[in-house]
N, C-alpha and C positions, 0 to 999 in steps of 0.2 A: 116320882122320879127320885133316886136316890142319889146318898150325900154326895159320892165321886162324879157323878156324872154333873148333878147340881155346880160341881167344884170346878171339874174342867170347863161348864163353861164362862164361866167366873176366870179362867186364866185363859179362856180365849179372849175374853174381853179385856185384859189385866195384864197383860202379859211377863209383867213382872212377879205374878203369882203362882204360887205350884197346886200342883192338885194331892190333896193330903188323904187319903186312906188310913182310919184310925187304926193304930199297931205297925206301922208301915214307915218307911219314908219316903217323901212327897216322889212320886210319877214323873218323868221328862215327859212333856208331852212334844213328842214326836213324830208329827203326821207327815206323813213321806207315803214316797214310790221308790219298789226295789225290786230284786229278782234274785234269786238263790237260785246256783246251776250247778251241776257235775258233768265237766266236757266228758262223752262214754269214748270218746278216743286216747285222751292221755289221763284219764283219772283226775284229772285237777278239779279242784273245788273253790266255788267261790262266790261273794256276796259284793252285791252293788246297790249304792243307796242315793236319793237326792230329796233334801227336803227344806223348809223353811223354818228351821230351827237352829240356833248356834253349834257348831263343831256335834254333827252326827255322827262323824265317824267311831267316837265311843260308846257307843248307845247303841245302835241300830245293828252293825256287822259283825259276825263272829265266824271263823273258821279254824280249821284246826285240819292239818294235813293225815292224811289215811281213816280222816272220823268223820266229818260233817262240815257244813253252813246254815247257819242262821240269819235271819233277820229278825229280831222285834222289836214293834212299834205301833204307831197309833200310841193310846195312851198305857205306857212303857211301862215293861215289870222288867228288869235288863236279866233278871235268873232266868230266863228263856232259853239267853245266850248261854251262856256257861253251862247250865246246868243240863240240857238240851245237850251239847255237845258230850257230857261226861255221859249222860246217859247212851246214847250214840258208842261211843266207845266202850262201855261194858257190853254189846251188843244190839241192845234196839235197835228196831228200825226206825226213820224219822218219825212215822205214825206213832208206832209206841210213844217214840220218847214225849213228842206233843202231844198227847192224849194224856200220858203221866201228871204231864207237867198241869194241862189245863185242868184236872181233878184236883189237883191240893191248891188252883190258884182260885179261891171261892170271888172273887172279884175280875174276872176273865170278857164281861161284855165287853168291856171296850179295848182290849187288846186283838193285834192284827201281828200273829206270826206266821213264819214259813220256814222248813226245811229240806234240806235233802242230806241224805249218806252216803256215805261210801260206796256204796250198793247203787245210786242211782234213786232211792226211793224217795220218794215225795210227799210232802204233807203241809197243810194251809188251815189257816185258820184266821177268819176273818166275826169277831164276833157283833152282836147285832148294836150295839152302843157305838162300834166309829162311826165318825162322823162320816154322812155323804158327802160327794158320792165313794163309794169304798167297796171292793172287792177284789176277789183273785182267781187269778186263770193258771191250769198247770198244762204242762206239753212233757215231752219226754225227756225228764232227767233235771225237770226248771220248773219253776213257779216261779208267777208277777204277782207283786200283791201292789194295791192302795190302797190310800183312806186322804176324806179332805182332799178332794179333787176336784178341776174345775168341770170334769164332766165324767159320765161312764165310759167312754172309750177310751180310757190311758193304759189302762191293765190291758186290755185286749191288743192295744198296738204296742205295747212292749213286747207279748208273746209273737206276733207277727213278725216286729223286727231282730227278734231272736233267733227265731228258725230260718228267718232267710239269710243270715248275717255270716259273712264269710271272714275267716281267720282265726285267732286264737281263743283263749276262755277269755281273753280281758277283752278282746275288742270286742264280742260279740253281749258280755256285757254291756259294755259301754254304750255301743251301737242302741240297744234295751232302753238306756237311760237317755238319750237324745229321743228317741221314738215319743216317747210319754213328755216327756218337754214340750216335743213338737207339737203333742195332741192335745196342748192345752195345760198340764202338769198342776201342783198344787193353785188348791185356788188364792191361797194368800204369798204368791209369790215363789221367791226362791233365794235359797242362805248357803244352804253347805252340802258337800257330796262326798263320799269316799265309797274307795273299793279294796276290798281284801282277796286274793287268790291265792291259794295254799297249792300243795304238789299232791298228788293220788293220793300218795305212799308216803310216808313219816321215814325220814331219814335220822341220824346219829342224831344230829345236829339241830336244834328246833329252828335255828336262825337261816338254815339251809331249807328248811322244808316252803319257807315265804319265798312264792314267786311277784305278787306286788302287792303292798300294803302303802296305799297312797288317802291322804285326806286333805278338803277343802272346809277348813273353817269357817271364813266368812269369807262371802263375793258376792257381788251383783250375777255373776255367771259363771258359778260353780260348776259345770259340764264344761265349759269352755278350758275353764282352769286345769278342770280334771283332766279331759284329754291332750293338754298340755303338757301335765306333770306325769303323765302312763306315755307320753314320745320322748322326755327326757330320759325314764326311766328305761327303753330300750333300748336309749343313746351310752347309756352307762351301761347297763349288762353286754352290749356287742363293747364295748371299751376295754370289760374286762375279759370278757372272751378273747380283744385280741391279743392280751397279756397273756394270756396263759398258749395263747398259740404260740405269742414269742419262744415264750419260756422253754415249750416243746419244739422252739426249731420248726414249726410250720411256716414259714414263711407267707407261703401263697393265702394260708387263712388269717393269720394274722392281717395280713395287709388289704383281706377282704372288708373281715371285722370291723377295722377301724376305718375304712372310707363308708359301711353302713353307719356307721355311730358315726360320724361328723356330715352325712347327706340329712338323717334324722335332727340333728341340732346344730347347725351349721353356725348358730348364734353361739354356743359354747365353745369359749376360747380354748379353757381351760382341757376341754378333752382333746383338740390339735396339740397342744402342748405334753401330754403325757404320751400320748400317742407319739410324738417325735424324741420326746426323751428315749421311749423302750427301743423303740424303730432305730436311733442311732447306736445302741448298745449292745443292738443283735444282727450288726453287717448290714443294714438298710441307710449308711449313710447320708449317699444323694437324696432320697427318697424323706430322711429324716429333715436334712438341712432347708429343702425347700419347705417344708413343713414349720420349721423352726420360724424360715424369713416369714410368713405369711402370719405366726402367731406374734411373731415382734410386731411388725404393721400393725396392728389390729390394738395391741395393750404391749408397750415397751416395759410393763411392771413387770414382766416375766423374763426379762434379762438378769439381773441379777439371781433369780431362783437357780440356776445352772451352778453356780461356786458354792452356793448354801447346799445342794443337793450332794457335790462332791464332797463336801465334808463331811458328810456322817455317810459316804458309801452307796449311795443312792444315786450315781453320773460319775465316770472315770475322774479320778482325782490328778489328771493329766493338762498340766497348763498349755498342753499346743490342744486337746480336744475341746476343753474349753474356751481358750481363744477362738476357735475355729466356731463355735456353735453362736460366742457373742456375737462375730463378726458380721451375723445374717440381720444384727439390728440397724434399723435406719438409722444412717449417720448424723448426727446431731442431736438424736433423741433425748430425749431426759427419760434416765432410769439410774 
């Protein structure tokens, strides 16, 4: 048995311990389940991970819009990520670029990657050092991988509830990572989860090209949280969708927009609130005002924000409009 494997399990037992590869620096050891997909309808790419390890989401997911997704993990070499996608983007296909990668990595038994391109192409790598139970399934345009599972059926009911999973690339991730949870998931529990989804295509803007970059540090119920914080995150993208409809004078979508983002987070104050600011600035007054009374009820701290806001230009700097939008707070309130 050699010295890393000796090591890792000395920081399974230790867990304050890292596994040292001499010339190296010490390994995260990252035993997780994930899936690497490229929706072939809109091009989107992207990686979903859950494991019992503190804050995965820098370790394990990598994507990169118009090039690739990665996962690696088991016992972690993180150049998979990066260097996997660069190679991807000089044109490899995800086989090449892991095949590359796994030749100059002379210590590869106990790593467990996976990717896909641009292209749709797929490639897995499950070497014979992770721990069981460990392996990966691929289907069209996706691979599931684990390692440190509580059984062999977690990879195979991720791919199941992948293919059957109806809506977008996040949900049908997501859906992926409750499956293998369901089925038992890692066998020492469960800590942190994130999800990356980039766009096809690489736009101007690198900050434009992120469709959701969401992560779960610590929790007892890391999937719980996750799908939590990816329905906030469609509560705010329809938010500002319906801003920009304001802006263009749509009326009917804007006012769509914004009753989808307050059905989705109905608990977020603060999105009735902006949503009533824009809505009263663009001829939607009735429609803003009752809006307004409903977010006074709920937190009278957002009374005051209406005169802070006309100040620097941001709410008509109009003492009958602003009078008019206070008046919807409950009388007697403290704000």
């Amino acid at each position: 048995m050699n010295l890393e494997i000796l090591s890792l399990f000395a920081a399974l037992a230790a867990p304050t311990l890292a596994v040292v590869t001499p010339g190296r620096a010490p390994s995260p050891l990252a035993h997780t389940f994930s899936i690497v997909a490229r929706d072939p309808k809109t091009g989107e790419l992207g990686v979903a991970v859950q494991s019992h390890y503190f804050s995965v989401g820098p370790i394990v997911p990598w994507a990169e819009a118009g090039v690739g997704a990665v996962a690696t993990q088991s016992l972690v070499l993180v150049d998979y990520g990066p260097k996997g996608l660069e190679l991807m983007k000089k044109g490899m296909t995800a086989k090449q670029a892991l095949d590359q990668l796994l030749k100059a990595d002379s210590t590869h038994d106990g790593r467990q990657v996976a990717m896909v391109d641009a292209k749709g192409n797929v490639a897995a790598y499950t070497g014979p050092s992770c721990i069981p139970d460990a392996g990966d399934v691929q289907g069209v345009q996706f691979s599931c991988q684990a390692n440190l599972m509580s059984n062999a059926t977690i990879w195979p009911a991720m791919k199941a509830a992948y293919e059957k999973a109806q809506g977008d690339l996040a949900e049908r991730l997501m859906q992926a990572l409750e499956a293998a949870e369901k089925a038992g998931g890692d066998i020492r529990g469960r800590q942190s989860a994130a999800m990356v989804v980039v766009k096809g295509e690489k736009g101007v803007n690198p900050w434009d090209n992120v469709v959701v970059n969401l992560r779960v540090e610590d929790n007892d119920h890391p999937l719980v949280e996750l799908r939590r914080l990816l329905r906030l995150r469609r509560a705010y993208n329809l938010e500002d969708a319906g801003d920009a409809f304001t802006t263009a004078k749509k009326s009917a979508e804007a006012a769509h927009a914004y009753a989808e983002a307050m059905k989705l987070a109905p608990d977020v104050v603060e999105l009735q609130f902006w949503a009533a600011s824009t809505m009263y600035q663009n001829g939607k007054k009735p429609e803003a005002l009752a809006l307004f009374k409903q977010v006074f009820a709920k937190e009278a701290r957002w009374v005051p924000l209406i005169e802070r806001l006309a100040k620097v230009g941001l709410f008509p700097n109009d003492p009958r409009a602003i009078a008019e939008v206070k008046a919807q707070a409950t009388k007697g309130a403290p704000w």
